[in-house]
Every structure is written in structure tokens, then in C-alpha cells.
PLY file of the C-alpha trace (Angstrom):
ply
format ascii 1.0
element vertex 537
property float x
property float y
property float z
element edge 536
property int vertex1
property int vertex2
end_header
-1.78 -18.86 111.61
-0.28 -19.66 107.97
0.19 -15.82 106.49
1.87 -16.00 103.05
2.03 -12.13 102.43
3.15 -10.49 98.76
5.86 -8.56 98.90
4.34 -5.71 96.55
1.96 -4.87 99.96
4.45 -5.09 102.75
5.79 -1.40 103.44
2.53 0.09 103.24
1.36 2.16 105.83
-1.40 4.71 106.27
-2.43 7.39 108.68
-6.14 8.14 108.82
-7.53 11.58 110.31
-11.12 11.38 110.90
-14.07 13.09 111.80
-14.82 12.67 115.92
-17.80 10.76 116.15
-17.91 9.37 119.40
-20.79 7.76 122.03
-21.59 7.03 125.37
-20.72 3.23 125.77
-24.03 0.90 126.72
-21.34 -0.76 129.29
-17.43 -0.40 130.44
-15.24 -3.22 129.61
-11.94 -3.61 132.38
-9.73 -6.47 132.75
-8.23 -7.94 136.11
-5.50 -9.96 135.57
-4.76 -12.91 138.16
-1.94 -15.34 137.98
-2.27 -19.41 138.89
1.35 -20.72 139.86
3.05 -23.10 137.64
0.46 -22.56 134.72
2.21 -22.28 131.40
1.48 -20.20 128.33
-0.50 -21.85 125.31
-2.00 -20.35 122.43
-4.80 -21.30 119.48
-6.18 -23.77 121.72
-9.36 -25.82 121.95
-11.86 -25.37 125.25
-14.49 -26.57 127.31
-16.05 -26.01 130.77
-18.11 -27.79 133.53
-18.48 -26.62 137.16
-16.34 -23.81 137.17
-13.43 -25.87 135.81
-11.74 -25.82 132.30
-10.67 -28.01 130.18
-7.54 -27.16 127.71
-7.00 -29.11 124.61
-4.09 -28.83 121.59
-2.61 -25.26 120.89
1.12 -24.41 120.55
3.62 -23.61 123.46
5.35 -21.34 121.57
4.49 -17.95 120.10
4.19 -16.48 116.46
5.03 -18.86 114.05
8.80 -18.47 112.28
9.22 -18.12 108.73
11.46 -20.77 107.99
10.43 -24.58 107.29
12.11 -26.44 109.42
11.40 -24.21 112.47
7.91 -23.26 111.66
5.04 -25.06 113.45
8.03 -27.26 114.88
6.98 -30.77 117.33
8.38 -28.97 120.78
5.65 -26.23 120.44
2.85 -29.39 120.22
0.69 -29.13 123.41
0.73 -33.27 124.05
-1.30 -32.39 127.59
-4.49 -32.57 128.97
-4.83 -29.57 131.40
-7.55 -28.80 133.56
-7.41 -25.44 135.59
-9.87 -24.00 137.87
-9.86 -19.83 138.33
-11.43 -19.53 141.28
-9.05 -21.41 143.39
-6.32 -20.87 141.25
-5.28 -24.81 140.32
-3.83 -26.59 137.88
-3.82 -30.27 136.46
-2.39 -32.52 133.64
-2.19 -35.31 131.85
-0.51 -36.51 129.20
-2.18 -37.91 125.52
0.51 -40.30 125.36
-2.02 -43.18 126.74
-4.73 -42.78 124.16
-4.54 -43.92 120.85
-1.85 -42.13 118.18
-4.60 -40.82 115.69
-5.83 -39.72 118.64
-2.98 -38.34 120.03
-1.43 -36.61 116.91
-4.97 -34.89 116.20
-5.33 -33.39 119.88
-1.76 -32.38 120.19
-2.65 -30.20 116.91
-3.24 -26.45 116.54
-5.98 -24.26 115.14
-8.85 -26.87 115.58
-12.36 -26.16 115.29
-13.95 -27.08 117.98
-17.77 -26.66 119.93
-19.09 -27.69 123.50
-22.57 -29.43 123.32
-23.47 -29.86 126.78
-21.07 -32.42 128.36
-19.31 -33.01 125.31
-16.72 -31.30 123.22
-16.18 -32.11 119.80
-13.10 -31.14 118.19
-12.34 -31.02 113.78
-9.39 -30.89 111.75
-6.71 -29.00 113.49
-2.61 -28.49 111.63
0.42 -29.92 112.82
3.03 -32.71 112.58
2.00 -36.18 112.53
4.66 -38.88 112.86
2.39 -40.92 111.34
2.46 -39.53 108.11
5.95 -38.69 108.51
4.93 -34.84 107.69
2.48 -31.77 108.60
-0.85 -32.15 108.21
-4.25 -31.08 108.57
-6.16 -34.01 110.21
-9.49 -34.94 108.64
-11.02 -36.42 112.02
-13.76 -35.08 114.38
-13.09 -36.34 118.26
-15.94 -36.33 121.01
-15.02 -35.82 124.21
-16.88 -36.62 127.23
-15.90 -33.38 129.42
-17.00 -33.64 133.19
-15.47 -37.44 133.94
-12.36 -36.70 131.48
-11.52 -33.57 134.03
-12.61 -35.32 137.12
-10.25 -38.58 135.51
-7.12 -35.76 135.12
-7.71 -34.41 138.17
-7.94 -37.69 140.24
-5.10 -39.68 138.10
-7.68 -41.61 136.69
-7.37 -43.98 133.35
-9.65 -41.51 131.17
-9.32 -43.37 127.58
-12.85 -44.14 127.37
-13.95 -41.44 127.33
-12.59 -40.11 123.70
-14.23 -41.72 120.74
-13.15 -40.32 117.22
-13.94 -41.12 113.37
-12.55 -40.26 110.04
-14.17 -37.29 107.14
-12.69 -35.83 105.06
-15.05 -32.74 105.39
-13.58 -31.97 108.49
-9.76 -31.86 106.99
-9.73 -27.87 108.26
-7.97 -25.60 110.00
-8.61 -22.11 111.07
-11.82 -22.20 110.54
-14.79 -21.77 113.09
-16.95 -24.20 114.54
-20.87 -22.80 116.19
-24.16 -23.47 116.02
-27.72 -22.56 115.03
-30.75 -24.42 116.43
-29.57 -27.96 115.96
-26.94 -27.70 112.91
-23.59 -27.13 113.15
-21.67 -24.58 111.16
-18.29 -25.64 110.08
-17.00 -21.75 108.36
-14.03 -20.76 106.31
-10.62 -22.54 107.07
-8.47 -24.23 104.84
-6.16 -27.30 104.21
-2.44 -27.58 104.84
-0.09 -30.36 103.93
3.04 -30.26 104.22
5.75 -27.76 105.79
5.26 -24.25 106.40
6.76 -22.31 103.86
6.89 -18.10 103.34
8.07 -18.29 99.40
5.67 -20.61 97.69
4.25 -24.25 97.18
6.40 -24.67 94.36
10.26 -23.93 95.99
11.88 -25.70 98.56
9.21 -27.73 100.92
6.10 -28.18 98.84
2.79 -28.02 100.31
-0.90 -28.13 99.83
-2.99 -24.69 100.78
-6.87 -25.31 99.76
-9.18 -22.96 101.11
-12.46 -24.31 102.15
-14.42 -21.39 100.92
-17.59 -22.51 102.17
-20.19 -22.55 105.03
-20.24 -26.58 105.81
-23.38 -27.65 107.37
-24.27 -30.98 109.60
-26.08 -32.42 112.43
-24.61 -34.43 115.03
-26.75 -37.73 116.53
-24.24 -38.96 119.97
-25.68 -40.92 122.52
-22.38 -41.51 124.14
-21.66 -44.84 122.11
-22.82 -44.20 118.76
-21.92 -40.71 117.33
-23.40 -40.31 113.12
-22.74 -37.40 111.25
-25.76 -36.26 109.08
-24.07 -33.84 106.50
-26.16 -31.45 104.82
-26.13 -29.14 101.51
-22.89 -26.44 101.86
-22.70 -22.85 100.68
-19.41 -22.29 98.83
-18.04 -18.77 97.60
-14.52 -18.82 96.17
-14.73 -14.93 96.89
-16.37 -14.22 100.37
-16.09 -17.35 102.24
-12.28 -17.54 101.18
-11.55 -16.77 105.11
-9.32 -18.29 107.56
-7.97 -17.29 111.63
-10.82 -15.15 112.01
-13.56 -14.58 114.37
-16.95 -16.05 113.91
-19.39 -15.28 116.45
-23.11 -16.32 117.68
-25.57 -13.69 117.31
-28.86 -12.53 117.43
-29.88 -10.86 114.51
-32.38 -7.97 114.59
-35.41 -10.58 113.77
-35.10 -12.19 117.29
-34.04 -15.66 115.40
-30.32 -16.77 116.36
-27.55 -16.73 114.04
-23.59 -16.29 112.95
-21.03 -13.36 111.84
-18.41 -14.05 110.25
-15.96 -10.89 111.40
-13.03 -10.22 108.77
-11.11 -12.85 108.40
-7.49 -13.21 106.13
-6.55 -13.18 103.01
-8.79 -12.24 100.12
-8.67 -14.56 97.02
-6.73 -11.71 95.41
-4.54 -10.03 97.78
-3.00 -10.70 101.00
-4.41 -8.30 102.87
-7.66 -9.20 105.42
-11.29 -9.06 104.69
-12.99 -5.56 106.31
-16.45 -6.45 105.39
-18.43 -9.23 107.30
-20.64 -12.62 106.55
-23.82 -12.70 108.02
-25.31 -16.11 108.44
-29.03 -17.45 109.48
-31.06 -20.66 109.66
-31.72 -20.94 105.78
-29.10 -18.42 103.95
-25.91 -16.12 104.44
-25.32 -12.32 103.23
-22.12 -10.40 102.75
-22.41 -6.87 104.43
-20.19 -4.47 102.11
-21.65 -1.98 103.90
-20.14 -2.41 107.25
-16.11 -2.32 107.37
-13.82 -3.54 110.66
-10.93 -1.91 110.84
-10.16 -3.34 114.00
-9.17 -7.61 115.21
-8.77 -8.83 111.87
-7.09 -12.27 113.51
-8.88 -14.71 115.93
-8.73 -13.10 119.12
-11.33 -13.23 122.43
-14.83 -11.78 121.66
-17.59 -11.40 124.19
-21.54 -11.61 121.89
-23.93 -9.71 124.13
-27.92 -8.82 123.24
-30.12 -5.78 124.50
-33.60 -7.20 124.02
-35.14 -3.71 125.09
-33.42 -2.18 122.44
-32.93 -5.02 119.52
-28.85 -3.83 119.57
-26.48 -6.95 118.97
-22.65 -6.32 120.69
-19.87 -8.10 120.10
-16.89 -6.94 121.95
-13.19 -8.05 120.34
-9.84 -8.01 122.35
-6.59 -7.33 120.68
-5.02 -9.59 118.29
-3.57 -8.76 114.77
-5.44 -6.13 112.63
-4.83 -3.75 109.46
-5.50 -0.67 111.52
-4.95 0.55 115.25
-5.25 4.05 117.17
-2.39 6.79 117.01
-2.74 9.62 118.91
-6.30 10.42 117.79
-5.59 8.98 114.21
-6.87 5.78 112.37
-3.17 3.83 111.25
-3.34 1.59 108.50
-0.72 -0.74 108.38
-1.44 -3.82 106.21
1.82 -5.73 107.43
-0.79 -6.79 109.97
0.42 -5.72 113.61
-0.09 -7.30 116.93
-2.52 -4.58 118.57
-3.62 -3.74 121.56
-7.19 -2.27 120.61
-10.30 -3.50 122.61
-13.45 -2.49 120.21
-16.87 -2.94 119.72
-19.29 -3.68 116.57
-22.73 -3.22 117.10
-25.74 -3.95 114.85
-29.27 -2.29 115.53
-32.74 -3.24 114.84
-32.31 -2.34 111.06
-29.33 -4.31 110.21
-26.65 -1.60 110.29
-23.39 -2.32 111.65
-20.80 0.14 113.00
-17.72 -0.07 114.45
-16.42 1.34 118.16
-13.05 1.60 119.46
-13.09 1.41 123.63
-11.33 3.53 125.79
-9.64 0.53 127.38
-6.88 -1.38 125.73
-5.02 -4.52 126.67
-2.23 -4.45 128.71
0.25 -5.34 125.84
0.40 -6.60 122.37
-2.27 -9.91 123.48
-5.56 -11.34 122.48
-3.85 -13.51 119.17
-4.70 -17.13 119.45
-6.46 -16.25 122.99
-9.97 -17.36 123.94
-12.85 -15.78 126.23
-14.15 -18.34 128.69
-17.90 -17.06 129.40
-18.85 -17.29 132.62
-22.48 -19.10 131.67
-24.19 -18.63 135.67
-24.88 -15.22 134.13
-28.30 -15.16 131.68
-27.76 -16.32 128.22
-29.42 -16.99 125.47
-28.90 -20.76 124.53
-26.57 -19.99 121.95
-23.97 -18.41 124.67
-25.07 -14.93 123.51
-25.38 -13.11 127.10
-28.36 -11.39 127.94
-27.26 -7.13 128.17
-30.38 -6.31 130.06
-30.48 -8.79 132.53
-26.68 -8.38 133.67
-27.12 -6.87 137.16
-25.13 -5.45 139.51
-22.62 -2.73 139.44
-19.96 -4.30 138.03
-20.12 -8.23 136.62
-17.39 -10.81 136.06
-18.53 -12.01 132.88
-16.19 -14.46 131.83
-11.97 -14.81 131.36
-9.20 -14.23 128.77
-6.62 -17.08 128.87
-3.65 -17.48 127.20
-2.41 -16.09 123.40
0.00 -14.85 121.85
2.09 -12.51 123.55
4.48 -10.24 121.32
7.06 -7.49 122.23
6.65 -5.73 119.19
3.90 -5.03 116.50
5.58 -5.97 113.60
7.92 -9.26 114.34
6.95 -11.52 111.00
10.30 -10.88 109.26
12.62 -10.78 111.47
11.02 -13.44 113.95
13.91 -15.52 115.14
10.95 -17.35 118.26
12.29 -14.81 120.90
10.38 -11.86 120.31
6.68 -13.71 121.56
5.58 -16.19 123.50
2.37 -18.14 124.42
0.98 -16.22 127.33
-0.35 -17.70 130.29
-2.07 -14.93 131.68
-5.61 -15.19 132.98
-7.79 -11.77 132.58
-11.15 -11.44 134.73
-13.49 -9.64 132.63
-15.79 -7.30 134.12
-18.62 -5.71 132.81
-20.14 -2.38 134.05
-23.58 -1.34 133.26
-23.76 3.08 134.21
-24.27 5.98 132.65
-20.39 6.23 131.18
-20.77 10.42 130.74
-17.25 10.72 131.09
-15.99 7.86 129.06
-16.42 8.33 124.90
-16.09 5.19 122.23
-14.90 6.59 118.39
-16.41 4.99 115.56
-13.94 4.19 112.75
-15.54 5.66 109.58
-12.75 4.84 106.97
-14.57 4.10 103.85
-11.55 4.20 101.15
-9.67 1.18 101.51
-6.61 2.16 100.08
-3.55 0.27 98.66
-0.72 2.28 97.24
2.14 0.66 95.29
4.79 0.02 94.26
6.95 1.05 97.62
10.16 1.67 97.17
8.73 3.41 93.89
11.05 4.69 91.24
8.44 7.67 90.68
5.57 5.47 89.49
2.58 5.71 91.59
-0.77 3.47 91.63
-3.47 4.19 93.82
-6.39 2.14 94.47
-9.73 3.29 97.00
-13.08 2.79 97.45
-16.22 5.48 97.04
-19.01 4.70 98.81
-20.98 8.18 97.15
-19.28 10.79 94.85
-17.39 13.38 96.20
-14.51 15.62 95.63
-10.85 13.73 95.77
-7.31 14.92 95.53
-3.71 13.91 95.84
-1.18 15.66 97.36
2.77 14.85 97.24
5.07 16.85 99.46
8.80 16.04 100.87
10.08 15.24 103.93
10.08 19.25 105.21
6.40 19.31 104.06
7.17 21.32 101.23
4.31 20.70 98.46
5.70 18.72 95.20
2.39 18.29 93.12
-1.11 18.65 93.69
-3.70 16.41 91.59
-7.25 16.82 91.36
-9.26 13.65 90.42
-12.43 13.78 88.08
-14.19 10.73 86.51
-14.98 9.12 89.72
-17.13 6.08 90.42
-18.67 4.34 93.09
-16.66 1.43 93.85
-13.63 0.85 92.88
-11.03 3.51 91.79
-7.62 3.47 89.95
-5.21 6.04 89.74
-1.96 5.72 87.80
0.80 8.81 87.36
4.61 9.27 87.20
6.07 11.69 89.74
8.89 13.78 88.33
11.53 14.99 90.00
11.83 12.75 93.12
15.69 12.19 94.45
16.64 8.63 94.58
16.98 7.16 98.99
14.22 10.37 98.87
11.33 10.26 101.34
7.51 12.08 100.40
4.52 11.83 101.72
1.48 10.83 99.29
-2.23 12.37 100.64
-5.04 11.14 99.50
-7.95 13.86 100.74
-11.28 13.71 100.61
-13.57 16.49 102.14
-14.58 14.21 105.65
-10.76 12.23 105.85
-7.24 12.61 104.97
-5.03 9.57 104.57
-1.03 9.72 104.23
1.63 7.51 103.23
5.35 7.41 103.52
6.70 6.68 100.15
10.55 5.89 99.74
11.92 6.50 96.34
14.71 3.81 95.07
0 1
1 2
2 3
3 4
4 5
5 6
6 7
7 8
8 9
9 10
10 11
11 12
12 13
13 14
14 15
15 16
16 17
17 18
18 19
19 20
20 21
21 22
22 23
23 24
24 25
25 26
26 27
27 28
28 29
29 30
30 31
31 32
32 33
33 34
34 35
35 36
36 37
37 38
38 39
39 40
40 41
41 42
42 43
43 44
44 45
45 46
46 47
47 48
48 49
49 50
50 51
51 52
52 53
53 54
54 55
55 56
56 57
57 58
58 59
59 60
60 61
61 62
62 63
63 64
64 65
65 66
66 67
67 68
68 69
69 70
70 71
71 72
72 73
73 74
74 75
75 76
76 77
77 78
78 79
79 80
80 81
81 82
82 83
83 84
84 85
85 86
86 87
87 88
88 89
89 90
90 91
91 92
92 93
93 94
94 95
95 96
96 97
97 98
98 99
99 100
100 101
101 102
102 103
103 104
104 105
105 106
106 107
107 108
108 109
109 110
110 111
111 112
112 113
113 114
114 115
115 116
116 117
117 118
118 119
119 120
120 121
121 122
122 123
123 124
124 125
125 126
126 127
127 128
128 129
129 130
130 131
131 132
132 133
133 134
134 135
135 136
136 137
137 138
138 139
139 140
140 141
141 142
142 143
143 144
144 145
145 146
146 147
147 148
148 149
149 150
150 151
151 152
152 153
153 154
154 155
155 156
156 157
157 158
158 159
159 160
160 161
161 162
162 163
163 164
164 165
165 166
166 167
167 168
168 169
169 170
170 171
171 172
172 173
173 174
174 175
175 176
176 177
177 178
178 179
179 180
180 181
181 182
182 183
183 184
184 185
185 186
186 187
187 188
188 189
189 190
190 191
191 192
192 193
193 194
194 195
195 196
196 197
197 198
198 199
199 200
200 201
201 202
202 203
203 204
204 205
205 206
206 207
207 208
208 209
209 210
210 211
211 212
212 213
213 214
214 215
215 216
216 217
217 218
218 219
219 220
220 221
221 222
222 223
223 224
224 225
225 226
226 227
227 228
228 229
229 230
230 231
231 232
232 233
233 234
234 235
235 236
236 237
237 238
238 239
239 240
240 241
241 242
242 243
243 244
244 245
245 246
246 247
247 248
248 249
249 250
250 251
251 252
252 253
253 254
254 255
255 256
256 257
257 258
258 259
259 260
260 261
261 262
262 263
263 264
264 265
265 266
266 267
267 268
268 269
269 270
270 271
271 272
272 273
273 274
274 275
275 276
276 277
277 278
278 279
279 280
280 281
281 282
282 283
283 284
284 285
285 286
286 287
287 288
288 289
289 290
290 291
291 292
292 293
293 294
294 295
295 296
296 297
297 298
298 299
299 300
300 301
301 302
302 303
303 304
304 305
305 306
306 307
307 308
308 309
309 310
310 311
311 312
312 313
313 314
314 315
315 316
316 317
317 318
318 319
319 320
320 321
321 322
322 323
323 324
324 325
325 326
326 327
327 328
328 329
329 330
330 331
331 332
332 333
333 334
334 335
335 336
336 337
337 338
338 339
339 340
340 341
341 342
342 343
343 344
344 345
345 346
346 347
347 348
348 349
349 350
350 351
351 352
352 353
353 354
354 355
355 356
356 357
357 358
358 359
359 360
360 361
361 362
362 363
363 364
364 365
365 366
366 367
367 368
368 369
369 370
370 371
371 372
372 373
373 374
374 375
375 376
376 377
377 378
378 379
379 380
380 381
381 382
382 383
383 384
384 385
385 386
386 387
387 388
388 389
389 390
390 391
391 392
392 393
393 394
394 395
395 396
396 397
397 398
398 399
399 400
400 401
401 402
402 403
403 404
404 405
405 406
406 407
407 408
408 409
409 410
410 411
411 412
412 413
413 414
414 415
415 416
416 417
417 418
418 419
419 420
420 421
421 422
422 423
423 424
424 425
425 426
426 427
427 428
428 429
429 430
430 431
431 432
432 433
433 434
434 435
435 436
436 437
437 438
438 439
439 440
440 441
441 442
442 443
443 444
444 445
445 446
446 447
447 448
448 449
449 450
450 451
451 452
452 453
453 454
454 455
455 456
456 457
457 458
458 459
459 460
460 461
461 462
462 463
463 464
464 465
465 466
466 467
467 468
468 469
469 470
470 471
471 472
472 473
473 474
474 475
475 476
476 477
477 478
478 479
479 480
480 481
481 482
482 483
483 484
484 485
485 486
486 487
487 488
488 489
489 490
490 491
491 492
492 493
493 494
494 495
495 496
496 497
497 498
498 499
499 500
500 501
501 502
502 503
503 504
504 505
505 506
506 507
507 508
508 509
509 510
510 511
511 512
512 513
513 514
514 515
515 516
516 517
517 518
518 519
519 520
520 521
521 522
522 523
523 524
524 525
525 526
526 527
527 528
528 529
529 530
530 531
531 532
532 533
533 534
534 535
535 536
């Protein structure tokens, strides 16, 4: 998770009131945690599965990445093990890489790869971290198949399990953070970028210099492996500096409302022209993609776990996200916007219907803490699925399901930890979550849909009195501006006229504020009201 944020954006933070629309939930979500002895905590891993079992590969030790070089992304927070761990009866096994060879080695000991489980192998791309090698950080151009069932039963037994890795060089796959799935028979390599070099907050071009390339495209391939021989057919990409310029996000198999399988790409971070993430979505098929600007997430901006689930009766697509990092989160009834980026706890929903619409559902159910960053959900794939992994909604029976696990993450002990992140205040979790599913009628149990349509950025803050506000419009309608001081006492009230849809800019000097002063700034709109802090320096 490489976040270079501009200072101009960091103090801003919102609170949304919105109109109530809730729901009866199609199912209830509930975790049960459980807790395998002498299992450690890992993060941004790479996974695969066979009989019950799983199979952990790369991630970080460690939790949130620090700020400065030299400590950032550092070689004691490289996972160098194999690890195989089975839920049920609550075991645990390693091995170490240290007897296959180094390219090997350095690639699987990385962080953030892509990676995708194709029946019993797993193939694993790119990935960031420190190669000795190379004497610096790097993102590894190298895809890795690994033959999953005897590589587990070789861990578990103290076997010799080299064999049983074969790897080649491309320099398509030099990515990390992106996402890795598939439709029909071609593989999707999504968003991601490059890094060379050294982590570093302030810029390629002082101190440690490194490279930062965005992919910005949809790369596309088939795979030919018959266990010896494994060719790489690469086919034509889709590139878009603007809306594929997405990294640490969630990108999830779907099926879309005309029956045929496909891919959303959920958010994602940063936009090509501001550090803040992505709110609208990619929507990807067999022949094409689409951006959706008429959906917005306000919820898990970062990767975090997310169960895909299809009603066939009623053509509804669910994807369900767990915690994470996003620009907004639930106060007390009220939509927060925040675009430092907290850890969150918010479990929601986005569900797309038979037309194509989208919209967005917070649960009543959160996670225990600030989790779900770096985390993955393990399906449990006895239950029927489509053969993309999406599950099958109507054919879940039973009163309450265990549809799969949530291992691992970040854990943090505060939202807000970038700045003043010394690597004590998170660590990588090792908690295992059952996930149960419940299919009733919820009467008692209501889901609110997030309905912010204004995207707002407000700066500069601290503000010497200048003010520059920036929103959305999705249809005309009345807007004003409000400024009033810390007792509430109203300063200035601004109506706004010339409107468009789209984007809007407002400019204007507010007189009379008192320098170390704290006002409020509300932006209203006849369905939402939205408030900032604003410190005067």
C-alpha cells in the first residue's frame, strides 16, 4: 500500500446528514472469530486452497507501512514462509523458501502480488519488495506456477517440494496492487502499478529516488500449463490514463445482469489528479469495459475481504466488502467524509439489479475493530458456485451457512495512524473470522443506502479566509453555503446561482475570521447537508 497523499487534502473532513433510506437485507452477515495456536499475523498476502486446507504465500509481518525510507517496506516484515493451515482442526505448518531458487525466493517473499487459483495451481505476478539481488526494492516482473495440493501435502510432511514451482520472466507482469481474475478462459491482469526503488512520502525527486508507473490498463492473456510447459498467449490491452489509473483496490467476479460472467473494478486509489480514491466503479465483460459515474462507493475504498454472491430468481448481483480503509464511515446516523483515508470498521453491501443500477448498503454489523486492510475471504467452495467463485444466493440453504473465512490484515488501533506511524500502532492480524450467512426475513434489521452525490473537496485548510469549494450535481437544484463559528453563531450566508451539472467551483474571501479561529463551512442542498471544520491561520 504505497499512498503518497498532497498535503493541500489532508485536514479535510466532512459530515454528511442524509435522507433515511433504508431496506430489509436479502441475508445477515455475522462473523465468528476462532483462534489456531501459534499462528502469526500476515497481511496483503497471496492464497490458495485444496481439501479444506490453505495455502499462504508472501505478505508482510508487520502492519501499516511507515513513512520513512529506510523503515518502510523494511526485509524483517518479508514473509520468507510457506504456511499451510487447516480451520477446521485448527493446525498450522511451515516451511521455509530458503531451499528454492533466489528469483524464486525474493519474488514469493514479496507483498501485494497478483495472484489466481486455476484448479490445482496457483499462479502468482509481480508483487513489491526488497530484492538482494538487485541490491534495492523492486517490483518483480515474473509470474510463478505453483502446483498446490503436493506443495501443501510436501510442507506438511517435511517433504523436498522444489519441483513443484516453475517460474518465467515478463515484463507485463512487473505489477503490484493490482488484481488478478478471470473470465471464461482469459485472464484479467487490472490496475496496479510499478515501484522501484525505496518508499518515499515527499517525492521521486528528494532523498531516495524511485520509479511509480501506473499500469492504467486492463491486461489481457491466456495461460496454456500442462504441468511442464507453461506459454503465455498475451492478448490486445485496454489502457485509460484516467479510469484504469487504480491501485490496492478490490476487483471482484461478477455476474452481470445479462447472465454472462464478468469483473468490477470497486474504487480503487488515487485519481490521476488528486490523491484522494476513486468512488465510481469499472465494469468489465468478455469483449469491453464501462465506467459507471453513476454509481458512487463511499464505503472500502482499499483492498479488503469481499464475498460476490448472485440471486438468479431475481437477476440481483451482491458483493459484500469488510472493513479496510475508506473516504467515508458511519457517525451516529451521519455519512463522515474524511479523505485522510481511515482504517474503518464498516461491513457494506453494493448491489446491482437486472437493469444495471448499482447502489450502495451499509450493514448493521461491523467488524470487531479497525480490520479487513490487506485481509482476504477464503470461500468455502462445497457451497454452490458459479464457476467463476461467484456463490449461488438462492441455492444457499439452511438457516444459517458458513460461507467462507476472513484471515489475517491489517490490524490498527486508531483510524488515522499515517503520520504519526512510528510501526506500533498496527499489526498484521492473525485472526481467523467464520463467516456466516443467514437467509430470513430480517424485519427487524435495516441496511442505509449512502446517497452522497456531491463529492466535495474544500481547500485550502488552515485557510487565511480564502475559501474554494469544489462538488458535483448530478440534476439542478437549489445550493447554499453557510459559515458560522464555533458557538454556531451564523457569519455569512451565500446563495449559489449559475449551476451546472457536473462539476462546480466556488471561490470567495471570508471577512472577518480571527486568526487560531475555528468555523464551520455548510454546504446545503435541499435532500443533504455537509459540514466542515475550517481552522483559520
Amino acid at each position: 500500500m504505497l499512498n503518497f497523499t498532497k498535503s493541500l487534502f489532508l485536514l479535510l473532513s466532512f459530515s454528511i446528514s442524509y435522507l433515511g433510506f433504508t431496506q430489509n437485507p436479502p441475508f445477515e452477515i455475522s462473523l465468528e472469530p476462532i483462534t489456531i495456536s501459534g499462528l502469526g499475523g500476515i497481511q496483503s498476502y497471496a492464497f490458495a486452497q485444496n481439501n479444506g486446507k490453505w495455502l499462504i504465500i508472501g505478505g508482510r509481518l508487520d502492519g501499516l507501512h511507515r513513512r520513512q525510507p529506510n523503515a518502510a517496506f523494511d526485509q524483517a516484515g518479508h514473509n520468507n514462509q510457506i504456511l499451510v493451515i487447516d480451520p477446521v482442526s485448527k493446525q498450522r505448518w511451515s516451511a521455509p523458501l530458503s531451499s528454492l531458487p533466489i528469483s524464486i525466493q525474493e519474488q514469493l517473499s514479496s507483498t501485494n502480488m497478483e495472484f489466481y487459483q486455476e484448479g490445482d495451481y496457483l499462479y502468482c505476478i509481480g508483487g513489491y519488495g526488497y530484492s538482494a539481488t538487485e541490491s534495492n526494492h523492486t517490483t518483480y516482473a515474473k509470474i510463478t506456477a505453483i502446483k498446490v495440493p503436493e506443495l501443501m501435502d510436501a510442507v506438511i510432511n517435511n517433504l523436498n517440494f522444489s519441483s513443484f514451482f516453475r517460474q518465467q520472466t515478463d515484463a507485463i507482469f512487473q505489477v503490484t496492487g493490482g488484481r488478478l481474475k478471470k473470465i471464461n478462459d482469459v485472464f484479467y491482469l487490472m490496475g496496479g502499478q510499478k515501484f522501484i526503488g525505496k518508499y518515499n512520502t515527499i517525492g521521486p525527486n528528494h532523498g531516495p529516488g524511485f520509479v511509480q508507473e501506473y499500469t492504467c490498463a486492463i491486461r489481457k492473456f491466456k495461460i496454456s500449463d500442462d504441468g511442464v510447459n507453461l506459454t503465455i498467449n498475451h492478448l490486445p490491452s485496454f489502457v485509460d490514463s484516467v479510469n484504469l489509473h487504480r491501485r490496492d483496490y478490490n476487483a471482484e467476479a461478477q455476474i452481470l445482469p445479462t447472465g454472462e460472467q464478468g469483473l468490477t473494478m470497486f474504487s480503487g486509489v488515487f485519481q490521476s489528479t488528486i490523491d484522494i480514491p476513486f468512488l465510481n466503479s469499472v465494469n468489465i465483460d468478455s469483449t469491453s469495459y464501462s465506467v459507471n459515474n453513476n454509481f458512487q462507493q463511499h464505503y472500502n475504498h482499499y483492498h479488503c475481504p469481499v464475498i460476490p454472491l448472485y440471486s438468479e430468481s431475481l437477476n440481483e448481483m451482491h458483493s459484500v466488502f469488510f472493513g479496510g480503509l475508506a473516504q467515508f464511515y458511519d457517525s451516529a446516523g451521519a455519512l463522515v467524509q474524511d479523505i485522510r483515508v481511515p482504517f474503518v470498521k464498516t461491513i457494506a453491501r453494493v448491489t446491482r439489479d437486472g437493469n444495471g443500477n448499482m447502489v450502495e448498503y451499509r450493514l448493521p454489523v461491523n467488524m470487531p475493530s479497525l480490520l479487513g486492510t490487506g485481509a482476504e475471504f477464503i470461500p468455502n467452495l462445497d457451497l454452490p458456485h458459479f464457476s467463476n467463485e461467484v456463490f449461488k444466493l438462492d441455492s444457499l440453504a439452511g438457516d444459517s451457512v458458513l460461507i467462507g473465512h476472513i484471515y489475517g490484515g491489517i490490524s490498527s488501533t486508531q483510524a488515522n495512524i499515517f503520520l504519526t506511524n512510528t510501526g506500533n500502532q498496527s499489526n498484521a492480524s492473525s485472526q481467523i473470522f467464520k463467516v456466516y450467512l443467514k437467509r430470513s426475513n430480517l424485519v427487524s434489521l435495516k441496511e442505509e443506502k449512502s446517497i452522497s452525490q456531491l463529492n466535495p473537496i474544500i481547500y485550502p485548510n488552515p485557510s487565511n479566509g480564502e475559501l474554494n469549494i469544489s462538488f458535483q450535481l448530478t440534476k439542478i437544484e437549489e445550493v447554499k453555503i453557510s459559515i458560522r463559528d464555533s458557538k454556531g453563531v451564523l457569519i455569512e450566508e451565500i446563495p449559489m446561482d449559475n449551476l451546472s451539472l457536473g462539476e462546480n467551483l466556488f471561490k470567495t474571501k471570508i471577512k472577518g475570521l480571527k486568526r487560531g479561529g475555528i468555523y464551520f463551512i455548510q454546504l446545503e442542498t435541499p435532500s443533504q447537508k455537509l459540514y466542515q471544520k475550517l481552522i483559520v491561520d
